[in-house]
C-alpha positions, 0 to 999 in steps of 0.5 A, a space after each residue: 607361455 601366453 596364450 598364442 592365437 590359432 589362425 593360420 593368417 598372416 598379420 591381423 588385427 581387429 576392426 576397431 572404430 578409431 585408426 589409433 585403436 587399429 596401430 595399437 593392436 597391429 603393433 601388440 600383435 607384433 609383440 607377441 610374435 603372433 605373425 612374423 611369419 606368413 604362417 605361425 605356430 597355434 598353441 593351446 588354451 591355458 588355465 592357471 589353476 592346473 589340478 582344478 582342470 584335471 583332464 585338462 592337464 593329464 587325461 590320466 586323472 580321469 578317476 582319481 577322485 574319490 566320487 566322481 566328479 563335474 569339473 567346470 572352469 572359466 578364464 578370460 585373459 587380458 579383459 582390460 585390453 578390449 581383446 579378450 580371450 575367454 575359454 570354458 571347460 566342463 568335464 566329468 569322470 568317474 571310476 568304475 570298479 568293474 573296469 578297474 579304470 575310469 571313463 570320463 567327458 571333456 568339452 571345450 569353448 574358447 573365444 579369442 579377440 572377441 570372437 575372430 577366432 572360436 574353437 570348439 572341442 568334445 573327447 572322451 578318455 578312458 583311463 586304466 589303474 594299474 595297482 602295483 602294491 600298496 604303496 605304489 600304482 600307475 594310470 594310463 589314459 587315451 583321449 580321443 575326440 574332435 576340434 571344430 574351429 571356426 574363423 570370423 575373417 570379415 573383421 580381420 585387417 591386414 598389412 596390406 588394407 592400411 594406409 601407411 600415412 595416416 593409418 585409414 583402412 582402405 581396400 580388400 585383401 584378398 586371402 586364399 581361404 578354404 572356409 570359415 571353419 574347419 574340423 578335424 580329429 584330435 588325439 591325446 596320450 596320458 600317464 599318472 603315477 603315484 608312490 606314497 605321498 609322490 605323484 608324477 606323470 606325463 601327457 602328449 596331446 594332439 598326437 596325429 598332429 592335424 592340420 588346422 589351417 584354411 589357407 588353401 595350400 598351406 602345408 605348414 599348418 599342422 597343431 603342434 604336439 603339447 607335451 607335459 611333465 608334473 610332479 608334486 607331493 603332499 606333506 604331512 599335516 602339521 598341526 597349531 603350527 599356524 593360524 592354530 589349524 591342521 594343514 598341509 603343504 604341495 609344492 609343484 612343478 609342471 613343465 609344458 613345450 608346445 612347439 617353440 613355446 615353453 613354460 616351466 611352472 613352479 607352485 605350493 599350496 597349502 591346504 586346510 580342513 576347507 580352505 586352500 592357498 596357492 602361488 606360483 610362478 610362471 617362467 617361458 624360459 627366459 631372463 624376465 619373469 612371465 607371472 606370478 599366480 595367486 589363488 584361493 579356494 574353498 571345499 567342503 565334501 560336495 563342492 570346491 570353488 576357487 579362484 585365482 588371478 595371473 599378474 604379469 610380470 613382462 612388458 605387457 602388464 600394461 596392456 594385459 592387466 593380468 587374467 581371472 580364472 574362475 573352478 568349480 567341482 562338484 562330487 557325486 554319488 556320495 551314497 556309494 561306500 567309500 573307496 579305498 585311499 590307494 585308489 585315488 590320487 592325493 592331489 590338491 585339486 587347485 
């Protein structure tokens, strides 16, 4: 599942000095089934290193660290290509014994093809932990917050300003646009849970579905719901049984479907005292491949960084040159007793 552009206009590409520049984009956008239709379907930013963006993934992971924790991560999709995509995330969350759940903070910023498309998003969540017994408990979480998308149409072309002769732009277009930006609310649903070394969970954003378009009269520009399932489990640590270290493996399987887009991700790490290695792969469905995703972390009791890189595997290689995603985490309050093992989740955070 690539990361799809979320205006609700028809066929556009971005002005470039060179008309050949202006082909090469148009046709790339046709590629990708961006605008085949008067109105396309958005989907959301994606980030590769899942459990390193916690409340990105499920916002039923807010507190289930052992300290709490600020988590920032930044991605820039396809930078070879002249249209990037860059996103950034910061979130914190913290549990919280009188609660007997978790608060936490999520805001997001992502820019798409050089800044034509800007969106901006802030929520909070509020996480309950249901201890079931020792071996077996469960989180829920509600999010709730507000997206600001702003449209740069001024250096948008469409099919209708092109000389089809010798690719020149010509002319205006005239679209019916409400305004350059729009805001509205936005909603999201979570559950998390975890029996011995097992976690699993599920989470619907976008709940209410709202309408993001600023084409007057569009009726079809609702953000569709986002839906993920993951599960994954932690094995026992083997010990001198490579590089004469302890370690341990996570295999992963995280499923995403936002509207007609699908995404089956299948990953394993393996974790060191304070380094961790990743791979996966990453499939939309289909008989060729999407990616394969390389990572590699470091952690000590305060912090982790990692990074990782997205190779494409499908025709757009060429043009894409992969994507390079960037976590940091840091933990807080280091000073406060430990909290019980049964209260935190035993996830790689990669």
């Amino acid at each position: 599942m690539k990361k799809q552009t979320t205006a609700h206009l028809s066929g556009f590409s971005v002005n470039h000095s060179s008309s050949d520049k202006k082909w090469s984009v148009i046709l790339i956008v046709l590629c990708f089934g961006l605008f085949s239709s008067l109105i396309s379907r958005a989907q959301d930013p994606q980030f590769s290193q899942f459990y390193s963006n916690p409340l990105y993934l499920n916002p039923a992971f807010a507190g289930t660290s052992t300290y709490p924790r600020i988590v920032a991560n930044y991605r820039n999709q396809w930078p070879s290509s002249g249209n990037t995509f860059a996103t950034y995330d910061l979130s914190y969350d913290k549990y919280i014994l009188g609660m007997k759940g978790a608060i936490g903070f999520q805001a997001l910023y992502d820019r798409e093809v050089n800044g034509s498309i800007n969106t901006v998003q802030g929520s909070f969540v509020y996480c309950y932990h249901t201890k079931v017994n020792d071996r077996l408990y469960f989180t829920s979480a509600l999010q709730a917050g507000f997206i600001l998308k702003q449209f740069n149409t001024q250096n948008l072309i469409f099919p209708g300003m092109i000389n089809q002769e010798n690719g020149t732009v010509t002319g205006d277009y005239a679209i019916p646009v409400e305004s350059g930006q729009k805001i509205f609310p936005d909603f999201s649903f979570g559950m998390v849970g975890q029996q011995d070394n097992v976690y699993f969970g599920f989470a619907v954003n976008h709940l209410t579905q709202p309408n993001q378009s600023i084409v007057e009269g569009d009726k079809s520009g609702n953000l569709p719901m986002k839906f993920t399932l993951h599960v994954g489990a932690k094995t026992h640590d083997y010990i001198r049984a490579l590089f004469s270290k302890e370690y341990s493996l996570s295999p992963n399987v995280i499923y995403q479907q936002q509207g007609v887009f699908k995404q089956l991700n299948l990953g394993m790490y393996m974790v060191t005292n304070s380094l961790t290695f990743g791979a996966w792969f990453r499939n939309n469905l289909s008989a060729r491949p999407d990616a394969v995703i390389a990572m590699v972390g470091y952690s000590t009791h305060y912090f982790q960084f990692g990074y990782s890189f997205d190779y494409v595997l499908s025709d757009l290689s060429l043009y894409s040159m992969g994507s390079h995603e960037i976590s940091l985490i840091f933990y807080l309050e280091r000073n406060l007793k430990r909290r019980n093992f049964n209260n935190t989740m035993r996830i790689p955070t990669m």
